[in-house]
PDB file of N, CA, C and O in Angstrom:
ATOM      1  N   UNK A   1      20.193  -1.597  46.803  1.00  0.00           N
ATOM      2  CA  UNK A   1      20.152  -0.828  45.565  1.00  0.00           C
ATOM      3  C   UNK A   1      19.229  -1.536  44.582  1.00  0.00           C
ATOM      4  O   UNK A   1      19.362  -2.693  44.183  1.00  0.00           O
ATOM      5  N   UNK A   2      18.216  -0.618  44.233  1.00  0.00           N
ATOM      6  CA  UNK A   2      17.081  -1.537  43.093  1.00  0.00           C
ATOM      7  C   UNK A   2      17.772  -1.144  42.001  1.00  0.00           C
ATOM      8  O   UNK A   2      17.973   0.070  41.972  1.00  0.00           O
ATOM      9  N   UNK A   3      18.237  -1.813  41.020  1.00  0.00           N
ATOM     10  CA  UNK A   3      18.907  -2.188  39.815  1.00  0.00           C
ATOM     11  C   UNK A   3      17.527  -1.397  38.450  1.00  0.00           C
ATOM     12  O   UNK A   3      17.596  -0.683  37.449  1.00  0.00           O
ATOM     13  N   UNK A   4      16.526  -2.031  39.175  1.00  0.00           N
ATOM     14  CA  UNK A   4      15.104  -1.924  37.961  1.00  0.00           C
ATOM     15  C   UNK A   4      14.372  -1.640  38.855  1.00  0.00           C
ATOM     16  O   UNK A   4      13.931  -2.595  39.494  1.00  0.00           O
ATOM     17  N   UNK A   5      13.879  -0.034  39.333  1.00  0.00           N
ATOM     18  CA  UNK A   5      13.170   0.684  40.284  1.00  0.00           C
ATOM     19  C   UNK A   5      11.856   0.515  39.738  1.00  0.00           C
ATOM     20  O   UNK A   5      10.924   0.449  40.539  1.00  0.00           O
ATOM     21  N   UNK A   6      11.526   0.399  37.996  1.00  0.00           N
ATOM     22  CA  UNK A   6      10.007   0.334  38.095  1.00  0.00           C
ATOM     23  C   UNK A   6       9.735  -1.494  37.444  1.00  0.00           C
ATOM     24  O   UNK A   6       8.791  -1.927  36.784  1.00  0.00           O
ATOM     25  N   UNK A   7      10.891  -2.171  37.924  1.00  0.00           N
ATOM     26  CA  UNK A   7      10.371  -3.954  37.194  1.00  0.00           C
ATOM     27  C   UNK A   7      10.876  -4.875  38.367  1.00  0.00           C
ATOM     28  O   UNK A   7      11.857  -5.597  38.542  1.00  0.00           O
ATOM     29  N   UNK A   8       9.347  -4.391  39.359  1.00  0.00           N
ATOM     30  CA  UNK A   8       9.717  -5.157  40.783  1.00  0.00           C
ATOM     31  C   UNK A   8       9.490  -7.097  40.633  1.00  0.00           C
ATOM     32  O   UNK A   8       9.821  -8.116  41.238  1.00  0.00           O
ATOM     33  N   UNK A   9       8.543  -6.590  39.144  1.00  0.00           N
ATOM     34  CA  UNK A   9       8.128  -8.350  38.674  1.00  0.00           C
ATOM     35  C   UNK A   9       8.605  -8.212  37.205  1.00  0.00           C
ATOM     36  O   UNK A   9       7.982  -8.083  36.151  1.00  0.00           O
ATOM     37  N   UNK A  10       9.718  -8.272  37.454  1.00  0.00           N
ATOM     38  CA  UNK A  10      10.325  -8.185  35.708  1.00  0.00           C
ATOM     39  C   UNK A  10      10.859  -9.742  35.279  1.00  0.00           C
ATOM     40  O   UNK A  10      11.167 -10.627  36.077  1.00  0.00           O
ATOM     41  N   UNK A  11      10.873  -9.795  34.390  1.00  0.00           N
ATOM     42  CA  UNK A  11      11.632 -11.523  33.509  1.00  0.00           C
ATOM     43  C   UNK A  11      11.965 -10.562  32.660  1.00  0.00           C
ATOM     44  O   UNK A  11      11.849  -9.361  32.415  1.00  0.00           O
ATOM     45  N   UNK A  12      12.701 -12.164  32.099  1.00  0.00           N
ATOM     46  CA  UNK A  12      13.912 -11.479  30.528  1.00  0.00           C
ATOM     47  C   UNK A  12      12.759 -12.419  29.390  1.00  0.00           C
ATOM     48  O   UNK A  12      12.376 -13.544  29.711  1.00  0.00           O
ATOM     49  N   UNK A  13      12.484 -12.004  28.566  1.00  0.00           N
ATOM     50  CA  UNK A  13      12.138 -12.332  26.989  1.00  0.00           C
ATOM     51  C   UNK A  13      13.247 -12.339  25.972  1.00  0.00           C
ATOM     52  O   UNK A  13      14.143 -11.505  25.846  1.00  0.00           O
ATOM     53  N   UNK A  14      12.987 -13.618  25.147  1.00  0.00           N
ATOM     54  CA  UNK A  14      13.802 -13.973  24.604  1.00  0.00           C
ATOM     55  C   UNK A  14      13.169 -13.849  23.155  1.00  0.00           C
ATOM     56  O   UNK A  14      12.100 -14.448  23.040  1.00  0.00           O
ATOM     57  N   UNK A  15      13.721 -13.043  21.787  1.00  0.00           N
ATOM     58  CA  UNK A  15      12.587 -13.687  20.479  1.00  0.00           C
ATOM     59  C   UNK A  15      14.079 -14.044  19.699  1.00  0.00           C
ATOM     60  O   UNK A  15      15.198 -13.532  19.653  1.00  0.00           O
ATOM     61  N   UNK A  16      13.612 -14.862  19.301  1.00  0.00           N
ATOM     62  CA  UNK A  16      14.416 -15.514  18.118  1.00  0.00           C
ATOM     63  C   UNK A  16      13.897 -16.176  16.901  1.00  0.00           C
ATOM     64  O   UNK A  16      12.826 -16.780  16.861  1.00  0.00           O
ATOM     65  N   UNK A  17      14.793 -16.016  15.818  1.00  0.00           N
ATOM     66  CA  UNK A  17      14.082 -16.481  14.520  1.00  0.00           C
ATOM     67  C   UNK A  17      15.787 -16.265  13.919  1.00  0.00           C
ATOM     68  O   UNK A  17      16.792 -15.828  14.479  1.00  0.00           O
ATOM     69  N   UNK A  18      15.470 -16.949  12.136  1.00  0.00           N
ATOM     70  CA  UNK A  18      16.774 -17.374  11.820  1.00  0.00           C
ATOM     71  C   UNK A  18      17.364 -16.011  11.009  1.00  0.00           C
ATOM     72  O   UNK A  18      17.833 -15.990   9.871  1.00  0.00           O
ATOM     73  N   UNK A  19      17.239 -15.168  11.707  1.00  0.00           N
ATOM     74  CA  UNK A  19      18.187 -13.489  11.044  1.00  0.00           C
ATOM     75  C   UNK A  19      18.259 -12.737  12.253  1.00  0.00           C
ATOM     76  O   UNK A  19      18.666 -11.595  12.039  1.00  0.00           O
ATOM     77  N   UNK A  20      18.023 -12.962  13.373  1.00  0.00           N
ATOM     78  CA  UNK A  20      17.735 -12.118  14.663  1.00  0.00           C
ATOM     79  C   UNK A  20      17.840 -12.739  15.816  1.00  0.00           C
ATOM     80  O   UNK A  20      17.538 -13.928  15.925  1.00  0.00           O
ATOM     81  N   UNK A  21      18.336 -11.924  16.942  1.00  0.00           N
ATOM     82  CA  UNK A  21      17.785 -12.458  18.513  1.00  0.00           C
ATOM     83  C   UNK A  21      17.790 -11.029  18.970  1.00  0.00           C
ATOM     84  O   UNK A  21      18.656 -10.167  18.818  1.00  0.00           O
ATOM     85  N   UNK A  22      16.280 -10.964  19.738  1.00  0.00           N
ATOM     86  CA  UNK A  22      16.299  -9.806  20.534  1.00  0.00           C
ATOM     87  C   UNK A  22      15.793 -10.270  22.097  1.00  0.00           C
ATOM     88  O   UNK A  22      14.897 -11.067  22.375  1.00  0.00           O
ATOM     89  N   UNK A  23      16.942  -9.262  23.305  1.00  0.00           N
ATOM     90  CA  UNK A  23      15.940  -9.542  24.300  1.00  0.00           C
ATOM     91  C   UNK A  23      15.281  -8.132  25.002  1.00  0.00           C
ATOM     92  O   UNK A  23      15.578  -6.941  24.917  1.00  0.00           O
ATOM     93  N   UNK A  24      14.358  -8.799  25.650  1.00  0.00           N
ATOM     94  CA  UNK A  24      13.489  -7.796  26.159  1.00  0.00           C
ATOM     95  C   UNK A  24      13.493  -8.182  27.945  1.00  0.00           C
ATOM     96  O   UNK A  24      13.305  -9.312  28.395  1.00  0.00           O
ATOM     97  N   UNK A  25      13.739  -7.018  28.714  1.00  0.00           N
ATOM     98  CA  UNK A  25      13.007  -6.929  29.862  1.00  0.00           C
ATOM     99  C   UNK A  25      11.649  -6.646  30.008  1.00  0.00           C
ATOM    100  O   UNK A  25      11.309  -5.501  29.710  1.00  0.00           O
ATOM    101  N   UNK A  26      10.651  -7.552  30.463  1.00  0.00           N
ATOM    102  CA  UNK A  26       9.329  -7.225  30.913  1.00  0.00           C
ATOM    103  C   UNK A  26       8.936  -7.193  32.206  1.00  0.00           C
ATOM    104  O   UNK A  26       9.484  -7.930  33.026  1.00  0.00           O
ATOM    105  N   UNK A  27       8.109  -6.484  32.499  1.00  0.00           N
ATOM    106  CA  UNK A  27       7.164  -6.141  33.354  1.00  0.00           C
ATOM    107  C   UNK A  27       6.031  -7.280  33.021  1.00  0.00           C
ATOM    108  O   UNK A  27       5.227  -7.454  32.105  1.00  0.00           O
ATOM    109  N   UNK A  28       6.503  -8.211  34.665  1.00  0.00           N
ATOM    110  CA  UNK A  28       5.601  -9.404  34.637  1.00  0.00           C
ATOM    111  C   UNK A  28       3.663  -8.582  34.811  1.00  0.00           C
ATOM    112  O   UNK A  28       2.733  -9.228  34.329  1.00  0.00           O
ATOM    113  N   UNK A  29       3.435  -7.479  35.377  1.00  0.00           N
ATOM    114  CA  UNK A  29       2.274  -7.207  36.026  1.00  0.00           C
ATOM    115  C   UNK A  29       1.770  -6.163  34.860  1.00  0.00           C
ATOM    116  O   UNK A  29       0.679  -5.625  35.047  1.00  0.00           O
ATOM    117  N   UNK A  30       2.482  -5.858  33.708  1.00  0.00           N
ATOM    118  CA  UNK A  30       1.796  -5.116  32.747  1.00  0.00           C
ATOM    119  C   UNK A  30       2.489  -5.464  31.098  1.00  0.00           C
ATOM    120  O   UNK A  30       2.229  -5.044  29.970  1.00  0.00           O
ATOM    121  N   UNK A  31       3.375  -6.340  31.595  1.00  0.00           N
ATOM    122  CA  UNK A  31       3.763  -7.061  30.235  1.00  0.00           C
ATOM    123  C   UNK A  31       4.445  -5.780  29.645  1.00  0.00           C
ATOM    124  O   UNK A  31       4.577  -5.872  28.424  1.00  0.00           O
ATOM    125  N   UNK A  32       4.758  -4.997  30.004  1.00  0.00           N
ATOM    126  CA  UNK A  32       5.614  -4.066  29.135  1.00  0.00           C
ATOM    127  C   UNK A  32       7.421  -4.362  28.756  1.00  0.00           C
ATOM    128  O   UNK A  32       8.372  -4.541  29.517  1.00  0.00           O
ATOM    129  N   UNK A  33       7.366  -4.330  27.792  1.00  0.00           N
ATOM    130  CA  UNK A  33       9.233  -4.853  27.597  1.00  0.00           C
ATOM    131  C   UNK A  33       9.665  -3.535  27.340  1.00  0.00           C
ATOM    132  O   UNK A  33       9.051  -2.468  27.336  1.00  0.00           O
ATOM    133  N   UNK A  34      10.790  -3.810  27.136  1.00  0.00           N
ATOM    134  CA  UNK A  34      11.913  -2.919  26.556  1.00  0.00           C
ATOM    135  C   UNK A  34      13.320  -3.896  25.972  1.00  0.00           C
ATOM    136  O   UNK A  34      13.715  -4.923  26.524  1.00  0.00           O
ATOM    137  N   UNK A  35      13.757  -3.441  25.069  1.00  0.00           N
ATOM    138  CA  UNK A  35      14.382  -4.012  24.771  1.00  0.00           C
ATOM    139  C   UNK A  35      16.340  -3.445  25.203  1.00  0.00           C
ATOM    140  O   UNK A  35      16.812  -2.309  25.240  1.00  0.00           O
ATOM    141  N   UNK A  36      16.872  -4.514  25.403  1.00  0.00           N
ATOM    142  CA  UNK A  36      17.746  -4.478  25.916  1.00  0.00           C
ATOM    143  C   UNK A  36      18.976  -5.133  25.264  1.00  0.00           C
ATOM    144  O   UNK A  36      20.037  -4.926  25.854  1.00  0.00           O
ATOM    145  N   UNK A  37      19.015  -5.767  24.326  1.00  0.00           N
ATOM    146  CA  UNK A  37      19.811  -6.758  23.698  1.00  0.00           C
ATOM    147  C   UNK A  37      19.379  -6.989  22.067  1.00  0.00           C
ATOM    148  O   UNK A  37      18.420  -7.748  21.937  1.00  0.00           O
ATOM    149  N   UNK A  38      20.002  -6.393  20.687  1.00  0.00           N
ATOM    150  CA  UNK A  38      19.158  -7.133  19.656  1.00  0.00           C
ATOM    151  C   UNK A  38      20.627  -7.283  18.813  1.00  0.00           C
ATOM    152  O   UNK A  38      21.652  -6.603  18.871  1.00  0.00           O
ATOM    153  N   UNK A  39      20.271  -8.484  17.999  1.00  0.00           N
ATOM    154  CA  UNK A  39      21.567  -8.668  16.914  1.00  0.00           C
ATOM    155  C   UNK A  39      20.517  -8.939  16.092  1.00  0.00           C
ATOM    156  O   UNK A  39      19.375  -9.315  16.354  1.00  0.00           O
ATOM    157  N   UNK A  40      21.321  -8.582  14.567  1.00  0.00           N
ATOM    158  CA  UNK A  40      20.501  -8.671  13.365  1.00  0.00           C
ATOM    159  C   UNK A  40      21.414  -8.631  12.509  1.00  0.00           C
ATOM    160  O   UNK A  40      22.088  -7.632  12.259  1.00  0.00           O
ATOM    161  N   UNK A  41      21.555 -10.091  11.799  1.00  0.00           N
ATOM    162  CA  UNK A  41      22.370 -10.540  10.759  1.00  0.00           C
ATOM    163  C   UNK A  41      24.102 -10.270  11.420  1.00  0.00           C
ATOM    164  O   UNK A  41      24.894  -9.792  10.607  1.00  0.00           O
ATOM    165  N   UNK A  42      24.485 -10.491  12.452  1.00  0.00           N
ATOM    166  CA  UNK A  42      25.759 -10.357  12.750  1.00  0.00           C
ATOM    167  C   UNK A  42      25.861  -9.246  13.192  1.00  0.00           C
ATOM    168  O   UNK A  42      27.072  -9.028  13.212  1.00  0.00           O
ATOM    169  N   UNK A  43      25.220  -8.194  13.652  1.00  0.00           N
ATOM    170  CA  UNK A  43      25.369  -7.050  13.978  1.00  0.00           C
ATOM    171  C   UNK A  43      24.962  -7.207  15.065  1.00  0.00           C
ATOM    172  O   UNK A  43      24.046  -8.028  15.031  1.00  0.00           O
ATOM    173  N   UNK A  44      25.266  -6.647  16.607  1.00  0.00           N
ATOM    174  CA  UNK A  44      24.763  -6.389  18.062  1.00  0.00           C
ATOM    175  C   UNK A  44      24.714  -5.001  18.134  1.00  0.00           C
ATOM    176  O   UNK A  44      25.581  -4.210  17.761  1.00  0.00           O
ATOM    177  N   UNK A  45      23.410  -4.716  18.748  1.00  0.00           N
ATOM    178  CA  UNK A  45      23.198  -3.449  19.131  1.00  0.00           C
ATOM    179  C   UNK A  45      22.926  -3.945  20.910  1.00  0.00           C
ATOM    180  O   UNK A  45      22.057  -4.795  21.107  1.00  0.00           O
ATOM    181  N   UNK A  46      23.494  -3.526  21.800  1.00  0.00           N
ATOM    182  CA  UNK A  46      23.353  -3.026  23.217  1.00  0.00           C
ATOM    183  C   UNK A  46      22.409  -2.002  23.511  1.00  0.00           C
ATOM    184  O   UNK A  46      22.616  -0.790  23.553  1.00  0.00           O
ATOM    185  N   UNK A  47      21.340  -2.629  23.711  1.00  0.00           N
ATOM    186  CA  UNK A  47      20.652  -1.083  24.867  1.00  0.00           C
ATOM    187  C   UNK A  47      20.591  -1.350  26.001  1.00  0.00           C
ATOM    188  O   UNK A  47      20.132  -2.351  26.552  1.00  0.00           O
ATOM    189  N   UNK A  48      21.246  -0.092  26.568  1.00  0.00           N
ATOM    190  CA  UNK A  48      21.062  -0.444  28.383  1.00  0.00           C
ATOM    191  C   UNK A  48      19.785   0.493  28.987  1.00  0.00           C
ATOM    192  O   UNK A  48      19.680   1.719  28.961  1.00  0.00           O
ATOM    193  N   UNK A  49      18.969  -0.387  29.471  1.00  0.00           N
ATOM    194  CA  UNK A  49      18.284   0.391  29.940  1.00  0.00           C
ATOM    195  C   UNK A  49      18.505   1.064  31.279  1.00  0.00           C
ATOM    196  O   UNK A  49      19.292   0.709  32.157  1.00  0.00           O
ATOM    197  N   UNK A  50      17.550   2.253  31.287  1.00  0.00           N
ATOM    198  CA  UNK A  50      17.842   3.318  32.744  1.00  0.00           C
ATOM    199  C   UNK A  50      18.562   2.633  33.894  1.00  0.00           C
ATOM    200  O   UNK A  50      18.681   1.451  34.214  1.00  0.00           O
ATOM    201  N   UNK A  51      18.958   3.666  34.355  1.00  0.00           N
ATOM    202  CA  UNK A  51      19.844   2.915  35.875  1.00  0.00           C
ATOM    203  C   UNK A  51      19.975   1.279  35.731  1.00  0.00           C
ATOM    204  O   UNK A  51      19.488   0.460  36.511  1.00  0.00           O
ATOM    205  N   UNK A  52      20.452   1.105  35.002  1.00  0.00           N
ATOM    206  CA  UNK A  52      20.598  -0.317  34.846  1.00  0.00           C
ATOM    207  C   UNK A  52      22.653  -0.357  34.937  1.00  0.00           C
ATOM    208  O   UNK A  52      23.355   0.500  34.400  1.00  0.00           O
ATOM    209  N   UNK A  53      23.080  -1.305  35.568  1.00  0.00           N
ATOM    210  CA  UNK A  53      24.942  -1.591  35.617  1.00  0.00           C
ATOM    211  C   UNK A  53      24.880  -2.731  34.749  1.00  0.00           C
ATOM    212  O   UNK A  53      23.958  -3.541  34.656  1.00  0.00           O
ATOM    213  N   UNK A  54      25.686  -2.709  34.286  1.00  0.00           N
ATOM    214  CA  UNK A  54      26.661  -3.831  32.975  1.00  0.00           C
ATOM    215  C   UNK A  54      26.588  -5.575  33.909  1.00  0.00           C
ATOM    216  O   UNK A  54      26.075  -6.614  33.495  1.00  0.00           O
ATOM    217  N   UNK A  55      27.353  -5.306  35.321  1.00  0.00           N
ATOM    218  CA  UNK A  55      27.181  -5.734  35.580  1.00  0.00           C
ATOM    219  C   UNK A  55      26.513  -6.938  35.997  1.00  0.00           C
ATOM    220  O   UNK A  55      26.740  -8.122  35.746  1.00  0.00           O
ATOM    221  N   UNK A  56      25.528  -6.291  36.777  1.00  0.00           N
ATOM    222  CA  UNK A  56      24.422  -6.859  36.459  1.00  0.00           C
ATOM    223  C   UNK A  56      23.554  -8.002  35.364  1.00  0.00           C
ATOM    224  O   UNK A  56      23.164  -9.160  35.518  1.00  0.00           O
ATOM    225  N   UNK A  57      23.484  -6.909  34.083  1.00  0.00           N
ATOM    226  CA  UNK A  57      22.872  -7.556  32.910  1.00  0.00           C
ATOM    227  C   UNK A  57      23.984  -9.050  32.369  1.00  0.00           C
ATOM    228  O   UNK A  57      23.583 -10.047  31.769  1.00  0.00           O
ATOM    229  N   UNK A  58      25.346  -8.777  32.796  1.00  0.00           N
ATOM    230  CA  UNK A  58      26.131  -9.452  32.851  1.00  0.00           C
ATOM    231  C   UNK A  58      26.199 -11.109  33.801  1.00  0.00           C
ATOM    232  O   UNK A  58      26.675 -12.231  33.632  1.00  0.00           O
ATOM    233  N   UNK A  59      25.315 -10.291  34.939  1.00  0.00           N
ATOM    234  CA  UNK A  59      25.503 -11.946  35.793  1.00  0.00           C
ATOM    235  C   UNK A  59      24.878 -12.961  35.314  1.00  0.00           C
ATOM    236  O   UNK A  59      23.761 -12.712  34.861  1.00  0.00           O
ATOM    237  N   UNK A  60      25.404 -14.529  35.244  1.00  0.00           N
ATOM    238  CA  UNK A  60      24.535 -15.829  34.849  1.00  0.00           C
ATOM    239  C   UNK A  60      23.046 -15.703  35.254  1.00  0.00           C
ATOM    240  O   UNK A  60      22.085 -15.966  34.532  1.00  0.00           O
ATOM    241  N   UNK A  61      23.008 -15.118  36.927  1.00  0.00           N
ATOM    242  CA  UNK A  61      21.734 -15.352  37.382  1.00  0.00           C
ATOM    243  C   UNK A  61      20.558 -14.625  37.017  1.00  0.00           C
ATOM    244  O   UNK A  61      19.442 -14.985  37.391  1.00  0.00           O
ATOM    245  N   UNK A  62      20.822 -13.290  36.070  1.00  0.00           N
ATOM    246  CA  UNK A  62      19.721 -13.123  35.504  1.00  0.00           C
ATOM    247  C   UNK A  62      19.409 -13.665  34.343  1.00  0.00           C
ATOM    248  O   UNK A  62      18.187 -13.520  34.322  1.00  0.00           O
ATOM    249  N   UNK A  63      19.687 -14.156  33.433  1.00  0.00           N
ATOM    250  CA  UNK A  63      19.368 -14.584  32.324  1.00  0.00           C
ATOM    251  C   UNK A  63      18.614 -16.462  32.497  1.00  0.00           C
ATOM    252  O   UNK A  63      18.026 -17.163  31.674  1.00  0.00           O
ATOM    253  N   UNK A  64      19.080 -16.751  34.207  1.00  0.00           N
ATOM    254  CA  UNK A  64      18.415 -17.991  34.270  1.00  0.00           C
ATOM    255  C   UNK A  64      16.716 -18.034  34.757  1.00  0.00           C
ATOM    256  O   UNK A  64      16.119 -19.109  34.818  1.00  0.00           O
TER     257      UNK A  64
END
């Protein structure tokens, strides 16, 4: 089961600064992100992207 059907070379991006953390899935071969994760000032917003499981975004081993 492909989890991320179009991010066969995907990494996680990380931005941070002192009011924010957002992360992004990219597309290692066109650099395209999406964002998937942002808090701002104590607030979390969740985006899950397409066919994407909780799971998943959940395991240690992607975020290493």
């Amino acid at each position: 089961y492909d989890v991320f059907p179009n991010y066969d070379q995907s990494f996680n991006h990380i931005i941070l600064n002192e009011e924010s953390l957002e992360i992004y899935m990219v597309n290692s071969t066109n650099l395209e992100r999406n964002l998937i994760l942002e808090q701002k000032l104590g607030r979390s917003k969740f985006v899950r992207p397409y066919l994407t499981r909780m799971e998943h975004l959940l395991n240690p081993d992607v975020w290493d």
